[in-house]
Each structure stands twice: as C-alpha cells, then as structure tokens.
Phi, psi and omega in degrees: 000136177296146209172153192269345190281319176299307152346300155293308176323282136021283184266002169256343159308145201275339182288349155272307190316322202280337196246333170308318197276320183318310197295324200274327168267001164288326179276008147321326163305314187268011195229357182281356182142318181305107195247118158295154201278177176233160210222149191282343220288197169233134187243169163257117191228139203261105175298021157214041162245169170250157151212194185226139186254131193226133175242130205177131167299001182194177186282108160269309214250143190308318179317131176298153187269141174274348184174140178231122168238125158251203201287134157309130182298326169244049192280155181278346196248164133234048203280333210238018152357120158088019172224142176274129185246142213220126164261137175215153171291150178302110162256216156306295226286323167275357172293290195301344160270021145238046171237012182274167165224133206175147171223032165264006163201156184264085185253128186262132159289072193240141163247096166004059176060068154320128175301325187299315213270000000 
C-alpha cells in the first residue's frame, strides 16, 4: 500500500541502492528529448512478470512485441533516428541480448508495479 513510510523504507533497501544507478542510467535514454510516436491502443501488463523494454534498429530479438513506437519526426533529440522502441515479455530470446556484446541495441529488464514493494 502507498506510504510515505514504505517509500522511505523502499530507497533505504540495499537492493534499490544496488539498482538505482542501472535504473537512473537506463533513464536516461528515455529522458533526453526523445518523443515516440504514441499508440491508442491499451495493453495489459501482469505485475508479476518481467519484461524488456528494447531500443534497436531493427527486430533482435524474436519475441512478440506487446507495441513498437518509432520515433516521432519532430522529436527535439534525434539521437535514436531509425530505431524502435518495443516493449516484449521476458523470454530466453531477450535474456540473451543482455548477455550479448553488442551496440546494436539498448535492453532494459523491467517489472510493472511489482506486487512485493
């Protein structure tokens, strides 16, 4: 339940200490100017699943996409020009691109409004 006591609790666990600087430089990506086209639909997503948030020029990974946004024509950054941002449920097939060495994609491991926290 939201609190201000959980809240604190939350960022004084060591396991957000150990994961804030990953989270705070994946946001980085998403915080820089870079606007996506927006999609009407609505998806559902299971707070007790992982998924991968994928930034890449092209299909790496097999896995169906729950949504591909590409970059908006009048985004101010055009830093990511030709690449799609994919949100997919966690498989194999995306576990092995961050176990790839590669700079042909940017991939995040994330879970929704965990049930646990």
């Amino acid at each position: 339940m939201p609190s201000v006591e959980n809240f604190v609790q939350f960022h004084q666990d060591a396991r957000f200490k150990k994961a804030r600087p990953i989270r705070d430089e994946g946001m980085e990506f998403l915080t820089d100017g870079n606007l996506f086209e927006s999609i009407e639909e609505q998806i559902t997503l299971d707070s007790n699943s992982d998924y991968a948030l994928i930034l890449s020029s092209n299909q790496i990974a097999k896995s169906a996409s729950l949504f591909e946004l590409n970059l908006s024509q009048n985004s101010p950054s055009q830093r990511f020009k030709g690449q799609l941002l994919r949100l997919c449920p966690w498989s194999e097939d995306t576990e092995g691109l961050l176990r790839a060495v590669t700079n042909e994609a940017i991939v995040l491991k994330i879970r929704f409004f965990p049930e646990s926290s």
